[in-house]
VEXSE-813206 format. One record per residue: residue in one letter; x, y, z of N, C-alpha, C, O, CB in turn. Coordinates in steps of 0.2 Angstrom, whole numbers, plus 2048, in hexadecimal, padded with zeros to 3 digits. Glycine has a CB too. Layout:
<pts>
AXYZXYZXYZXYZXYZ;...
</pts>
This chain:
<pts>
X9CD7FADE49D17F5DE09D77F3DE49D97F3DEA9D47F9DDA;X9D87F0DE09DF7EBDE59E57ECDE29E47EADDC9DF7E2DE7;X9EC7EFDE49F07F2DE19F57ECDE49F47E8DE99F17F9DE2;X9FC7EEDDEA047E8DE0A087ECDDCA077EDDD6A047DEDDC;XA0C7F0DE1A117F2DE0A187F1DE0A1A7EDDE4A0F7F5DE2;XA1F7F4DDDA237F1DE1A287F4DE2A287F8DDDA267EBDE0;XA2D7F5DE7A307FBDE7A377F8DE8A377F2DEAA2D801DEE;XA3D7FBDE7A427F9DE7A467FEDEDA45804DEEA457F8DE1;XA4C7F9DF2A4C7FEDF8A557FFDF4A577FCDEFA4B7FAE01;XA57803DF8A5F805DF8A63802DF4A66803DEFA62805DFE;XA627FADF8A677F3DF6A657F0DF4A657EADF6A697EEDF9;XA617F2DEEA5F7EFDECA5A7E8DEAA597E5DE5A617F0DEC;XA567E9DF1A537E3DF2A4B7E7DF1A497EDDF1A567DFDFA;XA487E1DEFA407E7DEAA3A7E2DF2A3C7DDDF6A3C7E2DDB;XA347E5DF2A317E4DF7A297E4DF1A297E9DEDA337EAE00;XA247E0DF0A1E7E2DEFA197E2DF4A187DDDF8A1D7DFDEB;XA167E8DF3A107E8DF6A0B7E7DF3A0B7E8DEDA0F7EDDF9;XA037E4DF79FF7E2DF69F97E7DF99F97E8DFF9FE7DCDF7;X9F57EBDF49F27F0DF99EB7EEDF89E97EEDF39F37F9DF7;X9E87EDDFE9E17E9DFE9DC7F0E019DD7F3E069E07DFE06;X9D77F2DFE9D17F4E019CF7F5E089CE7EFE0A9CD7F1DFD;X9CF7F8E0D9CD7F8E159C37F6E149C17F1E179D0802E1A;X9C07FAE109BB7FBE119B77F4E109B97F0E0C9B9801E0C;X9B17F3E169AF7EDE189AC7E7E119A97E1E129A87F0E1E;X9AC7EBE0B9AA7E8E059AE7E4E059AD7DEE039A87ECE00;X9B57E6E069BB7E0E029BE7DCE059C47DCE049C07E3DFD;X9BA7D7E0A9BA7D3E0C9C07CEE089C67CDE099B47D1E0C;X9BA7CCE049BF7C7E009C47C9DFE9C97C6DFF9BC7C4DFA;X9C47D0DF99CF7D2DF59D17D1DFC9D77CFDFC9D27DCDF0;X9CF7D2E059D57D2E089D97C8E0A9DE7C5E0C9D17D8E10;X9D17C5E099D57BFE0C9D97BCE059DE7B9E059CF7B9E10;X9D67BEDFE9DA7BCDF99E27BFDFA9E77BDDF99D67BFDF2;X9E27C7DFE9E97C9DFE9ED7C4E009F17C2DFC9EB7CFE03;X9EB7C0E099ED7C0E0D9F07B8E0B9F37B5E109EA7C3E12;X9EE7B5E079F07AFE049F67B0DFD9F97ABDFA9E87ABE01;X9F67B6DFC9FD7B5DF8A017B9DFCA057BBDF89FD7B8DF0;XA027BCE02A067BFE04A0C7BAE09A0B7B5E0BA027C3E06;XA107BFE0AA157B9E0EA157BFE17A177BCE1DA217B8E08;XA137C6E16A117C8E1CA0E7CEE1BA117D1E17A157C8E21;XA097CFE1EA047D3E20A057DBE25A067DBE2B9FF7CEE24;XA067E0E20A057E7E239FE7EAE279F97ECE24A067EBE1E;X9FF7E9E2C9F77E8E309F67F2E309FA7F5E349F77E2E3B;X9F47F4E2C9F47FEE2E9EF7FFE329E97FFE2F9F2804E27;X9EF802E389EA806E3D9EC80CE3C9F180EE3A9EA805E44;X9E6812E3E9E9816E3D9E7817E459E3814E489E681BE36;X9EB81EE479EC820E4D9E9825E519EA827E579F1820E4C;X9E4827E4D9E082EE509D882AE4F9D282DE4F9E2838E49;X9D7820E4D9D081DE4E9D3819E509D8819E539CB81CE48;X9CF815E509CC80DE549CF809E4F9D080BE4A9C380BE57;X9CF803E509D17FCE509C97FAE4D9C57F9E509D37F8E57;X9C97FAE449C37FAE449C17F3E429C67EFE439C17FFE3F;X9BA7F0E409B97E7E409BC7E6E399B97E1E379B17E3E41;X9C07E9E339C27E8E2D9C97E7E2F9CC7E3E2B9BF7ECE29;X9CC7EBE359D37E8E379D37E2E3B9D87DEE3A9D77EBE3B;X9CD7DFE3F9CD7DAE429CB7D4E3D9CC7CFE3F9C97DBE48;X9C97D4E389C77D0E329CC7D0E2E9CD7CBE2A9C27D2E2D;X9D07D5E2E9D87D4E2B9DC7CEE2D9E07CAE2A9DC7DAE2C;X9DC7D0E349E27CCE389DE7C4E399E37C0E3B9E47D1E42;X9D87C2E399D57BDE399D87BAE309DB7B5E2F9CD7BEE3A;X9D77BEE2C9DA7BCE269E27BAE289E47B4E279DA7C1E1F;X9E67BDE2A9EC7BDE289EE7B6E2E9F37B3E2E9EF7C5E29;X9EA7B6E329EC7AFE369E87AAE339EA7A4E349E97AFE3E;X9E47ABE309E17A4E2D9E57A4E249E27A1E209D57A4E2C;X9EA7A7E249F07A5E209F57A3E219FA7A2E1D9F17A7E1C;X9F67A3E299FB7A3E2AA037A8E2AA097A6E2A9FA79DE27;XA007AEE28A057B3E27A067B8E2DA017B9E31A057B7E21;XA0D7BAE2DA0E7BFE33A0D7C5E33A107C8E2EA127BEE37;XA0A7C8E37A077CFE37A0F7D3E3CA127D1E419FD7CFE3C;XA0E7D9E38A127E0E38A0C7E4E38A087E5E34A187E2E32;XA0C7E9E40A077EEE40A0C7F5E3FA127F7E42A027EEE48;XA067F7E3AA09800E38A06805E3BA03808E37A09802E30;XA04807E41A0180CE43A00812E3FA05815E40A0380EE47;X9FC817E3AA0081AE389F9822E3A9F4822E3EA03816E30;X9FC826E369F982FE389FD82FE409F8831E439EE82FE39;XA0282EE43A05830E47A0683AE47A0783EE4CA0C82BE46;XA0683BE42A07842E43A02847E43A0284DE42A0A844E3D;X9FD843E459F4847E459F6849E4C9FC848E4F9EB840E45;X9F184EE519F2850E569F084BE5A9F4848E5E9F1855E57;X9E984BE589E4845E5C9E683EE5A9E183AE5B9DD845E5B;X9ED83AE589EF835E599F2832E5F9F7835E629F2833E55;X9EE82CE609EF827E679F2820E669EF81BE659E7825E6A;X9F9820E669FD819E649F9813E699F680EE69A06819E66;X9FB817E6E9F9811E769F280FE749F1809E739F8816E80;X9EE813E739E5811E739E780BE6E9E5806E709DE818E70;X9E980BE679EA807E649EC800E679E87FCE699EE80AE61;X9F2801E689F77FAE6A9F37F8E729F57F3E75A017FCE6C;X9EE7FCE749E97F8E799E47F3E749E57EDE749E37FEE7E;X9DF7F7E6F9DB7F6E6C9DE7EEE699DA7EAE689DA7FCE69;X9E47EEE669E77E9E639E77E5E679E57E0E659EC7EAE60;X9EA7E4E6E9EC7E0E749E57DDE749E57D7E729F07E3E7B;X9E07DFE749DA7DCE779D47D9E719CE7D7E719D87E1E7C;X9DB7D9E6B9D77D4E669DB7CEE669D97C9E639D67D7E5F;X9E27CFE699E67C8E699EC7CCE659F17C9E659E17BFE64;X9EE7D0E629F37D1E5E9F87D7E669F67DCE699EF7D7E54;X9FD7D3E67A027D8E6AA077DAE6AA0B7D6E6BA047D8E6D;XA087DFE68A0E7E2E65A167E1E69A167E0E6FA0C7E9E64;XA1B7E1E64A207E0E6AA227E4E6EA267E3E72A277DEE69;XA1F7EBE6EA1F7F2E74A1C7ECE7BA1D7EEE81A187FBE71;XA197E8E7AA137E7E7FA187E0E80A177E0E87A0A7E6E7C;XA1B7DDE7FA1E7D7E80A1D7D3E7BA207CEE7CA1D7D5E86;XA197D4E77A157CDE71A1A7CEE6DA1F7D2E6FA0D7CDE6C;XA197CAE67A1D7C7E63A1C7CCE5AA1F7CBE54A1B7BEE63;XA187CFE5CA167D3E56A1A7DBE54A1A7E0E58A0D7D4E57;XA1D7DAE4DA207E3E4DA1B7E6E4CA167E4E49A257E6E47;XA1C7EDE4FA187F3E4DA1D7F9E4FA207FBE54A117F4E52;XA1C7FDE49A1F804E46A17808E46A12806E43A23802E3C;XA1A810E4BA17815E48A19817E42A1F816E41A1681BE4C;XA1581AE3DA1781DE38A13823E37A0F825E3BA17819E34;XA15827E30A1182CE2EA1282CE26A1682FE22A14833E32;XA0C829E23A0C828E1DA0D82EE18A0F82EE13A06824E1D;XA0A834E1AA0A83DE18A1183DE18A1483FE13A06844E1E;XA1483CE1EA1A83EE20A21839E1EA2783AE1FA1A83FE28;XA20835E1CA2482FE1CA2882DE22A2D829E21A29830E17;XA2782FE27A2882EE2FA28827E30A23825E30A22832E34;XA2E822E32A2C81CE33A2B816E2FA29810E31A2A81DE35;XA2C81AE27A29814E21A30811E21A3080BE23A25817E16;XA36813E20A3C80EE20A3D808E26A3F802E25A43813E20;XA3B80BE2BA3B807E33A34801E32A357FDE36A3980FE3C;XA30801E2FA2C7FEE2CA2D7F8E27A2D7F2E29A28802E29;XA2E7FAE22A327F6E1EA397F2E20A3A7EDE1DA347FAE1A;XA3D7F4E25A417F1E26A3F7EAE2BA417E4E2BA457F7E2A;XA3A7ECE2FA367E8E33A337E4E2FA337DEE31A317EBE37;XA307E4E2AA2E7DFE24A347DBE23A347D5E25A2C7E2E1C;XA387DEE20A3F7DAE1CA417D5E23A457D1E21A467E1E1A;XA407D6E2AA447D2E30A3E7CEE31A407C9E35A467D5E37;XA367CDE2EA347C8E2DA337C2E28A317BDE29A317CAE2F;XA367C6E22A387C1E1EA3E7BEE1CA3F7BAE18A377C1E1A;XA437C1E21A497BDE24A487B7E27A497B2E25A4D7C0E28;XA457B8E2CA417B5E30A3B7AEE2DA3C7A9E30A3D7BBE32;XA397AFE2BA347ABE25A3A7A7E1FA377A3E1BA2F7B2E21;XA407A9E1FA447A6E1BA427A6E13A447A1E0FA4479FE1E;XA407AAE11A3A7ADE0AA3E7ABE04A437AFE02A377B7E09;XA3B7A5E02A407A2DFBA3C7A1DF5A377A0DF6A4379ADFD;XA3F7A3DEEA397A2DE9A3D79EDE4A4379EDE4A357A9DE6;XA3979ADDFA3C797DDBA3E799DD3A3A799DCEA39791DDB;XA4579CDD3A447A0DCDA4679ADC6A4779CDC0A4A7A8DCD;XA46794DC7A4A791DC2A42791DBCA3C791DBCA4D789DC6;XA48791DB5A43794DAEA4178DDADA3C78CDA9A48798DA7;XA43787DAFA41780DABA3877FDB1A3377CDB0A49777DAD;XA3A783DB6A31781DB9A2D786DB6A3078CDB4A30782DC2;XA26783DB4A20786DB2A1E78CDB7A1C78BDBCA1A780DB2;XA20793DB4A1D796DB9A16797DBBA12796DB7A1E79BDB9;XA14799DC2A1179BDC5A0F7A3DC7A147A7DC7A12798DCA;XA067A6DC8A047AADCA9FD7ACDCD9FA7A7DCBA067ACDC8;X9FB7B0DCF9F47B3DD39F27B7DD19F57BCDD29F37B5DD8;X9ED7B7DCC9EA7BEDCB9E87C1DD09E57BDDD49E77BEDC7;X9E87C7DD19E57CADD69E27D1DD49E17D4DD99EB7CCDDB;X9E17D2DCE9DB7D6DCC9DB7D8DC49E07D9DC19DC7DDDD1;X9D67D7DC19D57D5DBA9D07DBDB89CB7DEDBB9D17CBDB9;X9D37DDDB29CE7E4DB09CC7E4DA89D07E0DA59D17EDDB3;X9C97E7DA59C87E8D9E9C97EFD9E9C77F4DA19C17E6D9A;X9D07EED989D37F5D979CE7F8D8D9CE7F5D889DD7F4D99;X9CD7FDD8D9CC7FFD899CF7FED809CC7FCD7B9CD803D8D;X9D8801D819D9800D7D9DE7F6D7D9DE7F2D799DC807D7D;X9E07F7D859E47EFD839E17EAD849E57E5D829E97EED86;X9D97E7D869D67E5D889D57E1D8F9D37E4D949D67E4D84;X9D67D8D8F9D67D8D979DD7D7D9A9E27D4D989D17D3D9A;X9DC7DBD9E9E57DBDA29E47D9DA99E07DBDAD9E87E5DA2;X9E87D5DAC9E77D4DB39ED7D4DB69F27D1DB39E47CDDB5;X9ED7D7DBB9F57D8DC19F47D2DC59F17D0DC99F47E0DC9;X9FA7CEDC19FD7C8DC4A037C8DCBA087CCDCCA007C4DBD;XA037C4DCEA097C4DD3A0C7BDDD1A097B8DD1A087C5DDD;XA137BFDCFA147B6DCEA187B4DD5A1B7B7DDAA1B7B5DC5;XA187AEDD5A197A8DDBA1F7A5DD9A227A4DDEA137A3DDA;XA217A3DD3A2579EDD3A2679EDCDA217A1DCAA23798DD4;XA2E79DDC8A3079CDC3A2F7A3DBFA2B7A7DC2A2E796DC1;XA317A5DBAA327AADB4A2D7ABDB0A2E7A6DADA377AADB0;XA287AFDAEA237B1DAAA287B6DA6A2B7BBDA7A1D7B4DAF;XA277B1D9DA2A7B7D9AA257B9D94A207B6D95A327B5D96;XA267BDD90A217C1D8AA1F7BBD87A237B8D88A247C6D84;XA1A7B6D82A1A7B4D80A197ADD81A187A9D7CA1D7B6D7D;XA187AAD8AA167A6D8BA0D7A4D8BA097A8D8AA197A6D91;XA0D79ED8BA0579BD88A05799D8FA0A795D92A04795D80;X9FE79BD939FB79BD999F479AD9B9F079BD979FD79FD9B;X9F3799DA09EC795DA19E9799DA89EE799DAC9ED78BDA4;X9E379CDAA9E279FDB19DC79FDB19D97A4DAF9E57A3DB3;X9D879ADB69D2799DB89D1798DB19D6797DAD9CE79FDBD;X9C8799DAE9C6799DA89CA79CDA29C979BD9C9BF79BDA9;X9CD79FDA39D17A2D9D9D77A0D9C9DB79EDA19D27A8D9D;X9DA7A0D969DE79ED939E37A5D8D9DF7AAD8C9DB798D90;X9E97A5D8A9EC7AAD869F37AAD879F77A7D8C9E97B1D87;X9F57ADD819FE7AED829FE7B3D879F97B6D89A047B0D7B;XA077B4D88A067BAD8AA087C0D85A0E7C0D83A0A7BAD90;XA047C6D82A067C9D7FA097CFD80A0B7D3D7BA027C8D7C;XA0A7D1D86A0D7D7D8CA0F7D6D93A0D7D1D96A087DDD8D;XA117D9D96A117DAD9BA147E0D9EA1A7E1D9BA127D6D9D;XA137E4DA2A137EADA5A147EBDACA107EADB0A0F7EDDA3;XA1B7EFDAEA1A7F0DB7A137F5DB8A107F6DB3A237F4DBC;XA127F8DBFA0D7FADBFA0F800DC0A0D803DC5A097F8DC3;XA13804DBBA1580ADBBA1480BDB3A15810DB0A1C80BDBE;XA13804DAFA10805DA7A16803DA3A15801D9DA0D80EDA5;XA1B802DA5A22801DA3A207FADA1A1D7F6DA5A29803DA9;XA237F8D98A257F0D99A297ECD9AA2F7EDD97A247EDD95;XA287E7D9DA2C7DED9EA2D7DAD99A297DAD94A277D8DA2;XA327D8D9AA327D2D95A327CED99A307C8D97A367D2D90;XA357CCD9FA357C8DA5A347C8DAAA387CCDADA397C5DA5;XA2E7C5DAFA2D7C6DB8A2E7BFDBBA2C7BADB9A267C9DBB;XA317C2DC2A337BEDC4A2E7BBDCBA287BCDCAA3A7C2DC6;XA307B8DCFA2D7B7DD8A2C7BBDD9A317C0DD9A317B3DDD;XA257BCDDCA257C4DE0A217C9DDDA1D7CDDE0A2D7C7DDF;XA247C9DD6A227D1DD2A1A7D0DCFA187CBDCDA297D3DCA;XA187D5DD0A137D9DCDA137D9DC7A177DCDC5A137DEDCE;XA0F7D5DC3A0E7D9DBDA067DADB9A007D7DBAA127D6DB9;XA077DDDB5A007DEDB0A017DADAAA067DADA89FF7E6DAD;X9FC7D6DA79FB7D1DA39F87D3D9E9F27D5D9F9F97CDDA6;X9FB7D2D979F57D2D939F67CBD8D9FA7C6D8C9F57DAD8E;X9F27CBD8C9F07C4D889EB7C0D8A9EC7BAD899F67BFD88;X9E77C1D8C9E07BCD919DB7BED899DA7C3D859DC7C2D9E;X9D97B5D889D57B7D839CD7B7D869C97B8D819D87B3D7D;X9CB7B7D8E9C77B8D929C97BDD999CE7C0D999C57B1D93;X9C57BED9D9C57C0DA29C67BEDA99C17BCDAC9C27C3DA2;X9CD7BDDAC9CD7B7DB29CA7BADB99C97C1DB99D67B3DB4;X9C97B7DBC9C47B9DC29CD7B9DC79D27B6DC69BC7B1DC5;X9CB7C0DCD9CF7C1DD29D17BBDD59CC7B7DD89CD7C6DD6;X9D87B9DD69D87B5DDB9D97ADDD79DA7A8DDB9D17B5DDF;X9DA7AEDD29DA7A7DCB9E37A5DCC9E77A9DCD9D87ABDC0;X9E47A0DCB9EB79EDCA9EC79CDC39EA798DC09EE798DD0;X9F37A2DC29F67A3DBB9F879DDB99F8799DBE9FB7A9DBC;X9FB799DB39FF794DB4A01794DAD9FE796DA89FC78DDB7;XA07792DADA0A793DA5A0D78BDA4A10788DA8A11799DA4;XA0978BD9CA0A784D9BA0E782D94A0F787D90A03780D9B;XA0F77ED92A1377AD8DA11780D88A16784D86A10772D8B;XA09780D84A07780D7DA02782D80A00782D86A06779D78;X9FF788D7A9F878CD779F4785D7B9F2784D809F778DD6D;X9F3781D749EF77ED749EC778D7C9E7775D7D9F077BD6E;X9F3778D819F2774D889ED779D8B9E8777D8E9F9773D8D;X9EE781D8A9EC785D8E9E5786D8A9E1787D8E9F078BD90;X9E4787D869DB784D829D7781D869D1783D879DC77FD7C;X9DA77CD879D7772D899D5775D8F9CF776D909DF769D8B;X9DD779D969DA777D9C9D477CD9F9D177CDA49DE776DA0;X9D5782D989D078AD9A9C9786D9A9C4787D9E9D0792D93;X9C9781D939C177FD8F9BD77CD969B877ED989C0778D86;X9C4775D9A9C1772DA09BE776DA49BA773DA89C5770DA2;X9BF77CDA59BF77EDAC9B7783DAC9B4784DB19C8782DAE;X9B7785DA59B2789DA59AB784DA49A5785DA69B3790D9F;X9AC77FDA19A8778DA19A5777DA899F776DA99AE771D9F;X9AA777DAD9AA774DB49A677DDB79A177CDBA9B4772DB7;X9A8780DB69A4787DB999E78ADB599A78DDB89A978BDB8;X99F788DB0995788DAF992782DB198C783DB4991788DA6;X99377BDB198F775DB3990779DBC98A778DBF99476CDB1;X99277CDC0992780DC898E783DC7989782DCB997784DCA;X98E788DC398B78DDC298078BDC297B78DDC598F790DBB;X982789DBD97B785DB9976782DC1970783DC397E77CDB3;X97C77EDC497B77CDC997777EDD197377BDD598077BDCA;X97B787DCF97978BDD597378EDD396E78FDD797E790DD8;X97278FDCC96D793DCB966792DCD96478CDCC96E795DC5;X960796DD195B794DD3955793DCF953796DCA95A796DD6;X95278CDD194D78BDCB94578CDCE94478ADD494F781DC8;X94078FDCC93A793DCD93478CDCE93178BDC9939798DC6;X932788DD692A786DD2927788DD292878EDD4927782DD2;X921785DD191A788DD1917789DD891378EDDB913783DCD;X91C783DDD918785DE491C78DDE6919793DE791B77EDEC;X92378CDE4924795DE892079ADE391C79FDE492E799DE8;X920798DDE91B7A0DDB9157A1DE09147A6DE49187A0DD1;X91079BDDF90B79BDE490B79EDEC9077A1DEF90B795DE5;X91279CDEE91479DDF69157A4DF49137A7DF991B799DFB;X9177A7DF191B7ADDF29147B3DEF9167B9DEF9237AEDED;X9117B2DED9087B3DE99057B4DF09037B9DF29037ACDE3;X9057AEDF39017B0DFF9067B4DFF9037B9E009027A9E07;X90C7B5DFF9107B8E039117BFE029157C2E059157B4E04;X90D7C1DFC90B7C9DFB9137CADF69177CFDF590C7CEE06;X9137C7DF39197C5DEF91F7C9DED91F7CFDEA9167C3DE8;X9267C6DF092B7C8DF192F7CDDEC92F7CBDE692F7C2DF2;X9317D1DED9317D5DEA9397D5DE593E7D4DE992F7DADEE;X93B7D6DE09437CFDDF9457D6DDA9427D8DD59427C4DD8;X94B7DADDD9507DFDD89547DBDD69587D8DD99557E6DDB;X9537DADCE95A7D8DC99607DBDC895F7E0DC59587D9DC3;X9657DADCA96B7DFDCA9707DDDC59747D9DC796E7E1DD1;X9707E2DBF9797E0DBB97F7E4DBE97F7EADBF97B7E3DB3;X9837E0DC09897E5DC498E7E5DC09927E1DC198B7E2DCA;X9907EADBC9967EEDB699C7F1DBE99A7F5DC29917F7DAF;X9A27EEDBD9A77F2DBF9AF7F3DBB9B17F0DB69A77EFDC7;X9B37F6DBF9B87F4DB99BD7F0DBB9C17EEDB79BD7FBDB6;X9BD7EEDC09C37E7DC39BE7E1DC69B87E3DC99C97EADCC;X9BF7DCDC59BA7D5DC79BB7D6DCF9B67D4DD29BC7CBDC3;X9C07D8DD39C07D9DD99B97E0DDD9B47E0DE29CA7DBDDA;X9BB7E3DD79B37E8DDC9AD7E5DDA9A87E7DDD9B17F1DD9;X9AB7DFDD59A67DDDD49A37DADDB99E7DCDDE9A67D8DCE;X9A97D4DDC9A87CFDE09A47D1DE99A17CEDEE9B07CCDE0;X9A87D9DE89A77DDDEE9A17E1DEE99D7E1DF39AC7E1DF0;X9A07E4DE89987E5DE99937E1DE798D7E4DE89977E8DE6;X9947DADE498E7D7DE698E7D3DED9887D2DEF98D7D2DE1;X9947D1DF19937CFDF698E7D4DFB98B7D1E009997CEDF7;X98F7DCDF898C7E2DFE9877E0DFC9847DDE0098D7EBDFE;X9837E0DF597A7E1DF39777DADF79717DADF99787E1DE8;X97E7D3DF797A7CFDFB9767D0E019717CDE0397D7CCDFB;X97A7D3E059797D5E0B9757D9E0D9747D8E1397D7D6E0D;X9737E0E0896D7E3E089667E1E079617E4E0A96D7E5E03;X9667DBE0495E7D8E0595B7D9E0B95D7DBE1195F7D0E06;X9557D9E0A94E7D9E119477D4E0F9457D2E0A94A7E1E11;X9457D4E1593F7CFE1193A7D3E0B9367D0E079387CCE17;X93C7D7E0B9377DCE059387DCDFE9347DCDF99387E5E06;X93E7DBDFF9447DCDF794A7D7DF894F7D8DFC9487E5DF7;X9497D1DF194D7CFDF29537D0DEB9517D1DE594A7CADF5;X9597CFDED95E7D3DE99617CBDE59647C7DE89647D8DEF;X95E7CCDDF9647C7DD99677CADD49657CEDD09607C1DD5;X96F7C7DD49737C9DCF9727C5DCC9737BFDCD9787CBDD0;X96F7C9DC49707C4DBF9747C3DB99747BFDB496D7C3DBD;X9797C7DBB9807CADB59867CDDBA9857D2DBE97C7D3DAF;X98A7CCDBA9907D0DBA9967CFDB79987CADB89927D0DBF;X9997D3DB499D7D7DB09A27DBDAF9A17E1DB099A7D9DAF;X9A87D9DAD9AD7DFDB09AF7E3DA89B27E0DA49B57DADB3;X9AE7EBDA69AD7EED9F9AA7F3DA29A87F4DA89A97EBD99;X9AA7F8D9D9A67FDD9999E7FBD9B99C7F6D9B9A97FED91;X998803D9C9937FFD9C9907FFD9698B7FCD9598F801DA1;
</pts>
């Protein structure tokens, strides 16, 4: 899953984090992170290698244009190797300023808390640096990202928004991707409720009278009924896509595929509880295919099975 957290420091100044999946499935939640972030905690750990899901990271985070802070971290293992690292790193293009480059890097010890304030602090001098301004004025329409959408049980669908711009308060009438709804809650991600978030903050959403897809931009509008109009547009525009992609059967392939000792096709419904693990395991079953077996999804689904 993909987590947004936010922590407040001493001086009160609050920092959110975005916690993206390492494992090679979640490709996409990492370049979706890396397009709402303003900078990138690149984590190696220090007793392995520099694996190709960190090198696919740091290709995200340059093809958004954000700057990377390396956190070394498991420093307190026996068999940790900083140097093997900050080679390994040098010779993918990332150099750290121990080496003369332009990139921070902090050992840490995540068990230990060893080096998470010296980390953070290194964040906070790059968004000095970056000059990190947000628009809190209440007369602009605010803005947000969903960044992971689930069906909850008792509250129904709920999605962890990051807002962007302007004030999200209880009871605003909103529009995102194919869905539309007031807001009827909202919650930090400690379960506690909002009645107002700001630039920056995390929150959990209820009121979606559909399910929005990870990665949808939130938007709050005038009236119910504007956010009706532009949900009905959009799902209009995404089944006429859809309809579009879907494959259509002739008589020559059944024929061809009858010579051809005929292809063998697994149907797959894919039930998960966040639309982000859907996206990542159908992306895996894609890639599983062989000429023997071939893999179509004909349902996916975010619920109960």
């Amino acid at each position: 899953h993909m987590g947004a957290y936010e922590v407040t420091l001493e001086n009160k100044q609050k920092l959110t984090f975005l916690d993206t999946p390492g494992h090679e499935a979640f490709t996409a939640m990492r370049a979706r992170g890396a397009q709402v972030t303003d900078v990138v905690i690149l984590v190696v750990a220090a007793d392995d290698n520099v694996m190709p899901q960190t090198v696919e990271a740091i290709n995200h985070a340059k093809a958004a244009e954000v700057p990377i802070v390396v956190a070394i971290n498991k420093i307190d293992k026996p068999e940790a190797n900083v140097e093997k690292i900050r080679t390994q790193l040098a010779d993918i293009g990332v150099l750290v300023e121990d080496w003369g480059g332009a990139i921070q890097c902090q050992e840490i010890s995540a068990k230990k808390g060893q080096g998470v304030r010296d980390l953070i602090d290194k964040v906070l001098v790059e968004a000095e640096l970056l000059e990190l301004k947000a628009n809190y004025s209440d007369d602009k329409l605010a803005k947000g990202v969903v960044i992971e959408a689930e069906l909850d049980k008792g509250k129904g669908v709920v999605a962890t928004v990051m807002v962007q711009t302007g004030i999200i308060n209880v009871g605003m009438p909103f529009v995102a991707g194919g869905s539309s709804g007031r807001i009827r809650a909202m919650l930090d991600e400690r379960g506690n409720r909002l009645e107002a978030a700001y630039p920056s903050q995390p929150v959990r959403i209820l009121g979606f009278e559909e399910l929005p897809q990870a990665g949808d931009l939130l938007s709050i509008v005038p009236s119910d009924r504007e956010a009706r109009e532009i949900a009905q547009r959009r799902q209009v525009i995404r089944r006429e896509h859809e309809f579009r992609h879907s494959s259509r059967v002739k008589l020559n392939d059944i024929a061809k595929q009858v010579q051809e000792g005929q292809v063998q096709e697994l149907r797959v419904i894919i039930k998960a509880d966040t639309d982000g693990s859907i996206q990542a395991l159908a992306d895996g079953l894609m890639k599983v295919q062989t000429d023997e077996v071939k893999v179509e999804v004909i349902h996916r689904g975010v619920g109960q099975i």
